[in-house]
C-alpha positions as CSV (number, residue, x, y, z in Angstrom):
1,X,71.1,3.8,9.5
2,X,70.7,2.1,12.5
3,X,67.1,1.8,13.8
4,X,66.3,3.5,17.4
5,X,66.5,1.2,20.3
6,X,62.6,1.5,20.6
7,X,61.2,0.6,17.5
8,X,63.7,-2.5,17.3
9,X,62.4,-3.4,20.9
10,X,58.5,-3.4,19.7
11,X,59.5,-4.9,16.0
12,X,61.2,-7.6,18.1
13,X,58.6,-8.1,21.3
14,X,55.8,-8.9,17.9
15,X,58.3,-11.4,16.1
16,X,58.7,-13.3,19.9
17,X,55.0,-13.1,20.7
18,X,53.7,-14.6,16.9
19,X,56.5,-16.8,17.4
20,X,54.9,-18.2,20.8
21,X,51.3,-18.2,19.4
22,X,52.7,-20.5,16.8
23,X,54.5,-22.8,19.4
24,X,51.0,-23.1,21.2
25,X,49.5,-24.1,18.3
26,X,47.1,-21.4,18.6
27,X,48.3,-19.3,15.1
28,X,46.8,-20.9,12.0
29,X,48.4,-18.3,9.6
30,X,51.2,-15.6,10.3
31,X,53.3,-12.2,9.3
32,X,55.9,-11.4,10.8
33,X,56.8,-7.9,11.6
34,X,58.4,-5.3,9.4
35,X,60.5,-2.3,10.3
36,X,61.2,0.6,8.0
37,X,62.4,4.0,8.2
38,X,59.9,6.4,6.7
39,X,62.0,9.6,7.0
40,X,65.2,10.8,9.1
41,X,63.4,10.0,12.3
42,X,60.4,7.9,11.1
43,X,60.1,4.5,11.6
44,X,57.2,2.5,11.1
45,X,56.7,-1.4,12.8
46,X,54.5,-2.9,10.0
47,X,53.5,-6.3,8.1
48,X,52.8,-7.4,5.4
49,X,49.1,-7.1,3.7
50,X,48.7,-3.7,6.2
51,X,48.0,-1.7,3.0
52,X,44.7,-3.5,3.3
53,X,43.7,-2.4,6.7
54,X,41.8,0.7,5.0
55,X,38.9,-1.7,4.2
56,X,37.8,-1.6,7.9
57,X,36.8,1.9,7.5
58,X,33.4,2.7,6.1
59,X,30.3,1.4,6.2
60,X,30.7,-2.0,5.2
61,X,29.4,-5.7,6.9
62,X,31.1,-6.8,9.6
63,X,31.5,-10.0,7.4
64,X,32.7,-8.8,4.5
65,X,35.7,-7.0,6.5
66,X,36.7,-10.0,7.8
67,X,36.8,-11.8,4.9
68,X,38.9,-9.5,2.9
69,X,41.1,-8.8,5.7
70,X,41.7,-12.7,6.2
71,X,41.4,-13.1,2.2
72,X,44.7,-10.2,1.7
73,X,46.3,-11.5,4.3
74,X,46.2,-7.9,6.2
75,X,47.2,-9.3,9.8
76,X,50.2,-10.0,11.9
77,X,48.3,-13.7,13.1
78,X,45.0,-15.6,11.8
79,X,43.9,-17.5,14.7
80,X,43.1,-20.8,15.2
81,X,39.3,-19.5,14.9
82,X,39.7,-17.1,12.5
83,X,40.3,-14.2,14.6
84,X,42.6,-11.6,13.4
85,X,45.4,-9.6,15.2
86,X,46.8,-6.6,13.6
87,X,49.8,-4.3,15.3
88,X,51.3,-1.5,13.6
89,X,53.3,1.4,15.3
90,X,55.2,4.6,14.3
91,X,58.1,6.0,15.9
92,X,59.9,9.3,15.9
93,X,62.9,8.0,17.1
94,X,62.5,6.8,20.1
95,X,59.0,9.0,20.8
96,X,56.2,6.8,20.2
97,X,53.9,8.6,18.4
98,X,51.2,6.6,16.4
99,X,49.7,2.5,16.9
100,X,47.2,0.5,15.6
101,X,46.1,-2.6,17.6
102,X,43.1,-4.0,16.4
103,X,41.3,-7.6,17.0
104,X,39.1,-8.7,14.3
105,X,37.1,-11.6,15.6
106,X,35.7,-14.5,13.1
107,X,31.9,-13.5,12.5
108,X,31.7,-17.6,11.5
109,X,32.9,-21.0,12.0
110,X,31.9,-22.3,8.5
111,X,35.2,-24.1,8.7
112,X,34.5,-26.4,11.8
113,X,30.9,-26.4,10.3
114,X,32.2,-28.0,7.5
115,X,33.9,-30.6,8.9
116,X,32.9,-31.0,13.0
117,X,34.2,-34.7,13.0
118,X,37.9,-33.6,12.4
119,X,37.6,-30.6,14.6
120,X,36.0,-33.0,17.6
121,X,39.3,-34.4,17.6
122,X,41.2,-31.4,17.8
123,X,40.8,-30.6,21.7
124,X,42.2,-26.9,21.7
125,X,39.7,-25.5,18.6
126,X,36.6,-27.7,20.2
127,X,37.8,-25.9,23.4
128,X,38.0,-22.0,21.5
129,X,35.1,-22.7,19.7
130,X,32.6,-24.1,21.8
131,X,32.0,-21.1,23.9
132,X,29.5,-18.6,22.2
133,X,31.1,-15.4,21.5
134,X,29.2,-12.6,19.9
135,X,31.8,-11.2,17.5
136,X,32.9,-7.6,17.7
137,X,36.4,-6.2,16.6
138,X,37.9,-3.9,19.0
139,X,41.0,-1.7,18.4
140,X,43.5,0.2,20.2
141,X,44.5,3.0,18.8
142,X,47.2,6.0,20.0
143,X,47.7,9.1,17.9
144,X,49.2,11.8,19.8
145,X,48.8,14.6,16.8
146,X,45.0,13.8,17.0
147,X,44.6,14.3,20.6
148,X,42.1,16.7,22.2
149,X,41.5,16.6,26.3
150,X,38.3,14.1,26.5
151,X,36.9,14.1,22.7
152,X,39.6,11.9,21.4
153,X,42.4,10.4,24.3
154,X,45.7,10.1,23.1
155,X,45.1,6.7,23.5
156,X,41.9,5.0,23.2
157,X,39.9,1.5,22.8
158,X,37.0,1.6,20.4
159,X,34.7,-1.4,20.4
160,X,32.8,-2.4,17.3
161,X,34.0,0.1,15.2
162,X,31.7,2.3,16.8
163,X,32.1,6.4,15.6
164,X,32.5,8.4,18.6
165,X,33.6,5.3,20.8
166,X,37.0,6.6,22.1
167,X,37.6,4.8,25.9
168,X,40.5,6.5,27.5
169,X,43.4,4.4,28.0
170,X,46.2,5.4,30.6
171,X,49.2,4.8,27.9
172,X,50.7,3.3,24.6
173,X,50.1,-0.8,25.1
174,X,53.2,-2.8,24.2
175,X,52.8,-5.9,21.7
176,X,53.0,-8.0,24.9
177,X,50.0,-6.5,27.1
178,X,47.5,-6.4,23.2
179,X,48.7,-10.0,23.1
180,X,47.8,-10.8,26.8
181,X,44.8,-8.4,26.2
182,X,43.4,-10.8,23.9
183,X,44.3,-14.1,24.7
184,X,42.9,-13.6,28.3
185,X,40.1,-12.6,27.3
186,X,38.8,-14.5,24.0
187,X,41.3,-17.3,24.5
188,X,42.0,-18.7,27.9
189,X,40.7,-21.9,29.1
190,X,41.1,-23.9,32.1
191,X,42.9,-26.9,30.3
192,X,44.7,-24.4,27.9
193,X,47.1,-21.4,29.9
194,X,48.3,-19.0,26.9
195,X,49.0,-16.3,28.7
196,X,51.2,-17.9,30.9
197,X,53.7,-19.3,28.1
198,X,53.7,-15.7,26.1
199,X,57.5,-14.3,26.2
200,X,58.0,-12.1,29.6
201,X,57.6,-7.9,29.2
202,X,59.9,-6.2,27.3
203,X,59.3,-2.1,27.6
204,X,56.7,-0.2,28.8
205,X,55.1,3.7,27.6
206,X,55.2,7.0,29.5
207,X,51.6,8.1,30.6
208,X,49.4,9.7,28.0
209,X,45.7,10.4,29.5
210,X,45.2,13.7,30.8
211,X,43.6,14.8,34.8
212,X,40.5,15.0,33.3
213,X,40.7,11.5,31.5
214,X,41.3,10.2,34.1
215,X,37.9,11.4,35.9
216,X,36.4,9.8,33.3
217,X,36.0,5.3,33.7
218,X,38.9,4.5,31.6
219,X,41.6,1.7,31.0
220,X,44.8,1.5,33.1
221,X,47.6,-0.6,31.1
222,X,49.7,-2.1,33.9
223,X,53.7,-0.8,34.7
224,X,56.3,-3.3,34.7
């Protein structure tokens, strides 16, 4: 059976954006994306090692989640720092209905500790890693069964795994605007533009905050 025209559009827009963060030198590791049908209408955008992603959940040190999540594999791109991108989404045919977006900084540089004189060399990591960044993951998430009016937004950003933090985001975000998320903010230099060579937007998602969501401060993801 032919996959929707939706979830082929997002497995694609991840396979073009790892793609770029390879060309830029920026990806150290990689998976690219996976699409399977779950059930007559399911379809699930997925990679491999996300069976793994369960090991964020619980009380557990910060370190020790990134290390078994970089150890397993469990991301769509390992960073030239170590910092981890994961995107998983699930479709009911075209209705997007569940995604996972989650950035998992590196809580150390032991590998540019270990050897500074070859990374001196190596403008772009000196660049990333010279600026002192308190590591925190942050996720997106989107889950429209789970949603109740201000206690948990259809769409939400949590930030350092923190219980109960559930920001209101105005819609679904696309591979594309997680991608430029990120790299804007963690990544972007004045001698290095990534945002500017990431492939152009390829869909966008319907609204999903509700009017009183949207009294609250929340995130507004951009239409195109």
């Amino acid at each position: 059976m032919k996959p929707p025209q939706q979830p082929r559009t997002v497995r694609d827009d991840i396979e073009q954006i790892v793609s770029s963060l390879i060309e830029l030198g920026i990806a150290d590791d990689q998976n690219f994306p996976v699409l399977r049908q779950l059930s007559a209408q399911g379809w699930e955008i997925t990679f491999g090692g996300a069976e793994h992603v369960s090991i964020a959940v619980g009380e557990i040190d910060y370190e020790v989640i990134h290390l078994e999540l970089s150890d397993k594999r469990s991301y769509n791109v390992k960073l030239l720092d170590g910092g981890l991108l994961q995107m998983m989404y699930l479709f009911e045919g075209e209705q997007l209905v569940k995604h996972r977006l989650a950035y998992y900084p590196s809580p150390s540089l032991r590998a540019f500790q270990d050897d500074p004189d070859s990374y001196m060399r190596d403008e772009l990591f000196l660049d990333i890693v010279s600026r002192r960044i308190v590591p925190s993951p942050l996720r997106f998430d989107f889950d429209q069964a789970a949603a109740v009016d201000i206690n948990h937004p259809c769409c939400h950003l949590t930030l350092g795994d923190v219980q109960g933090c559930r920001i209101p985001v105005s819609s679904g975000i696309t591979p594309r605007w997680f991608a430029e998320f990120i790299l804007r903010n963690f990544y972007q230099t004045e001698s290095h533009d990534f945002v500017g060579r990431l492939p152009a937007h390829r869909l966008g998602f319907d609204e999903a905050i509700t009017e009183n969501e949207k009294l609250l401060m929340h995130v507004v993801v951009p239409t195109i």
